[in-house]
C-alpha positions in Angstrom: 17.5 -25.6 30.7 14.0 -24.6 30.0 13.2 -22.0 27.4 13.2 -19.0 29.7 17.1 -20.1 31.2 18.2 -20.2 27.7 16.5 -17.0 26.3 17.7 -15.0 29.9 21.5 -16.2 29.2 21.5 -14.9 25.6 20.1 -11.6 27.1 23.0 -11.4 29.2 25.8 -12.2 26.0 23.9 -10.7 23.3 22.4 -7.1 25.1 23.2 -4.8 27.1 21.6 -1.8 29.4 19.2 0.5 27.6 21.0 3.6 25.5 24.7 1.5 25.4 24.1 -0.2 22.2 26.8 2.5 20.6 30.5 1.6 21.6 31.8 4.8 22.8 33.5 6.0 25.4 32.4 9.8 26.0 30.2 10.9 23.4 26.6 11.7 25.0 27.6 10.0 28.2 25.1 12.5 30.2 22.4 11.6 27.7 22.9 8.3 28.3 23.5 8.7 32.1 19.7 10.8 32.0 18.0 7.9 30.6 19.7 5.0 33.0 18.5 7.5 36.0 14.9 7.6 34.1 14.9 3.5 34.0 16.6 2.5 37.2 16.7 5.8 39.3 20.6 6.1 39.0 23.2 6.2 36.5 25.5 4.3 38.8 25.6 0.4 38.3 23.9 0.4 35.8 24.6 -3.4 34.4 23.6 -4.5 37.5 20.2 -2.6 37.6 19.8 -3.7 34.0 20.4 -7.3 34.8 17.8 -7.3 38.0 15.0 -5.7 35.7 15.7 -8.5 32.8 14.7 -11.1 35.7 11.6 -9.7 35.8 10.7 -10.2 31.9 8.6 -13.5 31.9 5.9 -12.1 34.3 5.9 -8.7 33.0 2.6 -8.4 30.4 3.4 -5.0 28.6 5.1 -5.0 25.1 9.1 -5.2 24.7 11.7 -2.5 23.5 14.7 -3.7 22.2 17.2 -1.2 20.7 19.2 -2.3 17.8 22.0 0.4 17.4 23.6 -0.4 13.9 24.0 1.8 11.0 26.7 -0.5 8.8 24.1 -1.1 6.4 23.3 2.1 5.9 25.5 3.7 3.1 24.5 7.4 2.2 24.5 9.6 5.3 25.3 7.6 8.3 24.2 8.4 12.3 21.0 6.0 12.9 23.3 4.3 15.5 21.7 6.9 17.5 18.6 6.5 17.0 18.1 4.2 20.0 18.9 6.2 22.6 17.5 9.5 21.2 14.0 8.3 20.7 13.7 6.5 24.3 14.6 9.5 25.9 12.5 11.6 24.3 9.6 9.3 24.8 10.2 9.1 28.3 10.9 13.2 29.0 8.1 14.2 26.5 4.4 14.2 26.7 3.9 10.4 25.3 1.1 8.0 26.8 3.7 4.8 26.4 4.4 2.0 28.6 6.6 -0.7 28.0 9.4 -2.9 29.4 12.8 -2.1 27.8 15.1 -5.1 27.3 17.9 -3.4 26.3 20.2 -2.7 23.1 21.8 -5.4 21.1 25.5 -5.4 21.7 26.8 -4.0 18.3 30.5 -4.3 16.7 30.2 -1.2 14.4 32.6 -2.9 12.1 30.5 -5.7 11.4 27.1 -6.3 9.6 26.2 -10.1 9.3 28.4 -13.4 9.9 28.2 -14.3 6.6 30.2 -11.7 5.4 33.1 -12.9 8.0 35.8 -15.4 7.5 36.6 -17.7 10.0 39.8 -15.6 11.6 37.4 -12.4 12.3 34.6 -14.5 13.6 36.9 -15.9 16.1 38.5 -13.0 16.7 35.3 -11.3 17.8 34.1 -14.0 19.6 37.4 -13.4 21.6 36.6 -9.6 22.1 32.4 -10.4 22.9 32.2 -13.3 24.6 36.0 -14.3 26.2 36.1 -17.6 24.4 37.1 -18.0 20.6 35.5 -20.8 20.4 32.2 -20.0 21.3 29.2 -20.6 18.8 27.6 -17.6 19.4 27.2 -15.2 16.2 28.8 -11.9 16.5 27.3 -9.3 14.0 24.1 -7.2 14.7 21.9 -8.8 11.9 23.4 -12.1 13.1 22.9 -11.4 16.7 19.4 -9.8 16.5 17.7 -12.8 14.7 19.6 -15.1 17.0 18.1 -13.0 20.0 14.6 -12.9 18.1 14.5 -16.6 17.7 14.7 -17.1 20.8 12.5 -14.7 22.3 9.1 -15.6 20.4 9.9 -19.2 21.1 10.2 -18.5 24.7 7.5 -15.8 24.5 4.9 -16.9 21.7 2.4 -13.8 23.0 5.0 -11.1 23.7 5.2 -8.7 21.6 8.5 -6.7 20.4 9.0 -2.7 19.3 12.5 -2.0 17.6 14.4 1.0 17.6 17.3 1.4 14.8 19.5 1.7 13.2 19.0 1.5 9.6 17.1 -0.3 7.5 18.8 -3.3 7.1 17.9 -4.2 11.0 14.5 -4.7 10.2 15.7 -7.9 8.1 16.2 -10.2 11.0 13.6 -8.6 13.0 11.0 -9.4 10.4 12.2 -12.6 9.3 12.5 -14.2 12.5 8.4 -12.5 13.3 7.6 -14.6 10.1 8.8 -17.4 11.3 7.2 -17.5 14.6 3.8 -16.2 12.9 4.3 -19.4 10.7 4.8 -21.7 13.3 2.1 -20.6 15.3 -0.5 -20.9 12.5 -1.2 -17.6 11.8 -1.1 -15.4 8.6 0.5 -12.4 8.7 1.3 -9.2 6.5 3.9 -6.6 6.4 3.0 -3.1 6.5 6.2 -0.9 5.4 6.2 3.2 5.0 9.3 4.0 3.7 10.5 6.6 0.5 12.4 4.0 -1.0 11.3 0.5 -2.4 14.1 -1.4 -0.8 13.5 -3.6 -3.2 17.3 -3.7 -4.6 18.6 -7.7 -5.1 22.1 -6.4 -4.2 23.6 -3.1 -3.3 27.3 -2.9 -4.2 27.6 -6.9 -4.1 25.9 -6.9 -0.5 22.4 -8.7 -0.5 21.1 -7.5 3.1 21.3 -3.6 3.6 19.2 -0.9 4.0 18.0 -0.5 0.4 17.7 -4.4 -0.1 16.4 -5.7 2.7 12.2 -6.5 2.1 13.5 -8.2 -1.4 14.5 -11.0 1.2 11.6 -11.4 3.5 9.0 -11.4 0.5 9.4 -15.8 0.6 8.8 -16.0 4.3 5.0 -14.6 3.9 2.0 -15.7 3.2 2.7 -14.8 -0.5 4.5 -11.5 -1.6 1.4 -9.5 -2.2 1.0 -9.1 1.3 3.7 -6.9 1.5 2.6 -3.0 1.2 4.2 -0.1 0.9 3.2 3.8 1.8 5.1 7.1 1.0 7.3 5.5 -1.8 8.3 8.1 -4.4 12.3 7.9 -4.7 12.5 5.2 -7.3 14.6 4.8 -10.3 11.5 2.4 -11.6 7.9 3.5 -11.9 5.4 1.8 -9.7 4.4 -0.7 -11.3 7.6 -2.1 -12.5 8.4 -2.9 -8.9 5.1 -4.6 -8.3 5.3 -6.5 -11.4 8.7 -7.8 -10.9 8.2 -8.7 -6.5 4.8 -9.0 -6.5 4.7 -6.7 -3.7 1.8 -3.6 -3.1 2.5 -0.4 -3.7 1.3 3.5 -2.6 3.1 5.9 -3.8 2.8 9.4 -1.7 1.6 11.3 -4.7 -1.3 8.6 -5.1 -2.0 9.3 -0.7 -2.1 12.6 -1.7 -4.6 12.4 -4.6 -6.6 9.7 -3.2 -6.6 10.4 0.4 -4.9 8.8 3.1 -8.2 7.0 4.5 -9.3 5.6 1.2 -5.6 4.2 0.6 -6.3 2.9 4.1 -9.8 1.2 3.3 -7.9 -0.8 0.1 -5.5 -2.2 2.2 -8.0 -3.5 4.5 -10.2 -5.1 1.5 -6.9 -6.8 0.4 -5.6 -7.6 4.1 -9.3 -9.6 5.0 -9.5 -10.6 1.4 -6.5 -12.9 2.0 -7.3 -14.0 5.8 -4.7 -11.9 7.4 -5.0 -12.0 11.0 -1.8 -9.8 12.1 0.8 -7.3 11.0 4.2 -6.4 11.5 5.0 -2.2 10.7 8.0 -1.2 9.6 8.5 2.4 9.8 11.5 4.2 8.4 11.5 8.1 9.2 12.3 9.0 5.3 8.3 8.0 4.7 7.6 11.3 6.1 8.7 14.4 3.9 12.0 16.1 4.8 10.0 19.1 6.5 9.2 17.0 9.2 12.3 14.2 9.1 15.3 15.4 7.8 17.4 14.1 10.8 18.1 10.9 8.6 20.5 9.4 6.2 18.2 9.7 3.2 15.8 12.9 3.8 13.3 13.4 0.9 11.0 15.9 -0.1 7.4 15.7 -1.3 6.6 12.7 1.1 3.9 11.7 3.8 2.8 14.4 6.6 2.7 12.3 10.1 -1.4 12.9 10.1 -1.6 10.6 6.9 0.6 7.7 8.4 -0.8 8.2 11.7 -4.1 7.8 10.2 -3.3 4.9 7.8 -1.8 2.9 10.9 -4.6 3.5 13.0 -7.5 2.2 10.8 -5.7 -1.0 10.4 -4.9 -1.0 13.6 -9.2 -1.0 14.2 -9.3 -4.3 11.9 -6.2 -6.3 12.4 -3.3 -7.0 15.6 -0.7 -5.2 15.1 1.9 -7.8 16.8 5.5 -6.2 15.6 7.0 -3.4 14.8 9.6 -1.4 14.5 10.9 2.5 13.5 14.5 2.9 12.0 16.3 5.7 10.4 16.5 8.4 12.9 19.7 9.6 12.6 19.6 12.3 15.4 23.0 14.1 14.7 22.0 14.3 11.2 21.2 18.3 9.9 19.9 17.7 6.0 17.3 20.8 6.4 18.7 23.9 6.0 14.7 25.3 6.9 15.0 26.3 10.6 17.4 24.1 12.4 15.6 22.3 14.2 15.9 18.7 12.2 16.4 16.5 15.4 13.8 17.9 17.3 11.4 17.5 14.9 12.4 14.1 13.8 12.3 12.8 17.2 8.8 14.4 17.6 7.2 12.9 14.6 9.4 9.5 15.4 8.4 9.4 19.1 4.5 10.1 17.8 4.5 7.8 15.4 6.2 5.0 17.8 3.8 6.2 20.5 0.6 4.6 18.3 2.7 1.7 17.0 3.5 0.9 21.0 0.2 1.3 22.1 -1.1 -1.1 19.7 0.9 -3.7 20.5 -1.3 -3.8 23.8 -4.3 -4.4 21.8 
């Protein structure tokens, strides 16, 4: 089979239409019946519209959307499962200058968060429920699944370039990871750029080593060297600043230092650093909480005193002038989620800032 056989046949086990990632049976059925008449022009056979549009993926030249709808390694305030389907549509109704071809979500057992965590009975078990055949070798958590899918698609696609919706945090661990490894292979250098309010930096949460507050502490090997890893909008730390970049190695703004310093001359230092070590691309992770609850609090983990979406926007753009931006993703919008108790309107607002944010990120990838 030749690359493009094997990568369409995984589409077909491992995703599914646009907006279905979340196994339910009624719940915002008409929101996801509005986008599937958006994509294919009706909400009726929809997996066969789906399947028709993924044949036309290798000729198609604009950037990818994949939706990865899991929120089991989340852990405070769950709903990013949501996120997906939320942000597309709002993307697609509102006033956003994007165009892109969506793959679909990754088929998700909410139950589950990576095979390792499985025994054997439960991994055969789901292979049962996902794929009819218990003996199939096909991985059958979301993190499994997604780096599977991700493997596969920049080895079949080397110049495509992928946007990912979550989820939470922890599905930007495969999605980077397996972007690492296909930067390596190509012979380029790379850097991840990361806005988040937390350091995600923990070894372990509760025993588990990939979740959403662990998650860059296991990428850091797979770059160039751990310095070029940066962070924006931190500020909800147990540790000060510089005991996380003393102990990872990693490079750190804190949103009081944006503040301070200004968001372009945080943007010119990164730069210096970026072409200082011959970076040529960059992957941008973008988890809602970066910005300050006033303007996200439709997440798990809303926190005040952070980023304004001018200041990210700007920071993202001036690299943006310097460097490809060939990766990205924006997790954590939890859509369902009220945390503000300011003027209730937490999911519209989120989504805006979210859908402005991903708007830039989207059109970069075009670059």
């Amino acid at each position: 089979m030749t690359n493009w056989s094997v990568l369409e046949t995984k589409i077909k086990q491992y995703l599914c239409p646009p907006g279905n990632g979340v196994f339910t049976v009624n719940t915002a059925q008409e929101r996801k019946a509005s986008l599937h008449t958006h994509l294919y022009g009706s909400s009726e056979n929809v997996v066969e519209s789906w399947q028709a549009q993924i044949t036309k993926l290798a000729d198609d030249t604009r950037p990818v959307v994949l939706g990865v709808c899991s929120d089991t390694g989340g852990g405070i305030l769950r709903g990013a499962n949501w996120g997906p389907l939320f942000l597309r549509q709002t993307l697609l109704n509102g006033n956003y200058d994007v165009d892109y071809f969506d793959v679909g979500d990754i088929r998700v057992n909410p139950h589950l968060l990576h095979d390792k965590y499985l025994n054997d009975a439960t991994i055969t078990n789901c292979r049962k429920a996902f794929y009819q055949d218990p003996q199939s070798p096909l991985p059958v958590s979301p993190l499994s699944i997604t780096e599977d899918f991700c493997d596969e698609f920049h080895k079949t696609f080397p110049e495509k370039r992928l946007f990912a919706i979550g989820g939470d945090h922890s599905v930007s661990y495969p999605l980077v990871r397996s972007y690492l490894r296909a930067k390596k292979d190509q012979g380029k250098k790379v850097a991840l750029i990361h806005f988040d309010a937390h350091t995600d930096l923990l070894v372990e949460r509760l025993g588990i080593d990939i979740c959403f507050g662990s998650w860059v502490t296991h990428i850091l090997d797979d770059l160039p060297s751990r310095d070029m890893a940066f962070q924006f909008g931190i500020r909800s730390s147990g540790r000060d600043r510089g005991h996380w970049e003393e102990t990872f190695g990693v490079n750190q703004f804190w949103t009081h230092e944006i503040n301070e310093r200004g968001a372009q001359s945080i943007a010119d230092e990164t730069i210096g650093k970026l072409k200082a070590n011959g970076i040529e691309e960059l992957y941008v992770s973008f988890d809602i909480d970066a910005l300050d609850a006033h303007f996200a609090a439709a997440t798990g983990t809303p926190e005040p005193d952070g980023l304004n979406p001018d200041q990210a926007l700007l920071i993202i753009s001036e690299l943006r002038k310097h460097f490809k931006i060939t990766g990205a993703d924006m997790v954590e919008i939890a859509p369902f989620l009220k945390t503000n108790d300011d003027d209730g309107n937490d999911q519209q607002k989120t989504l805006a800032a979210g859908s402005q944010i991903s708007e830039l990120l989207i059109n970069a990838l075009t670059d």
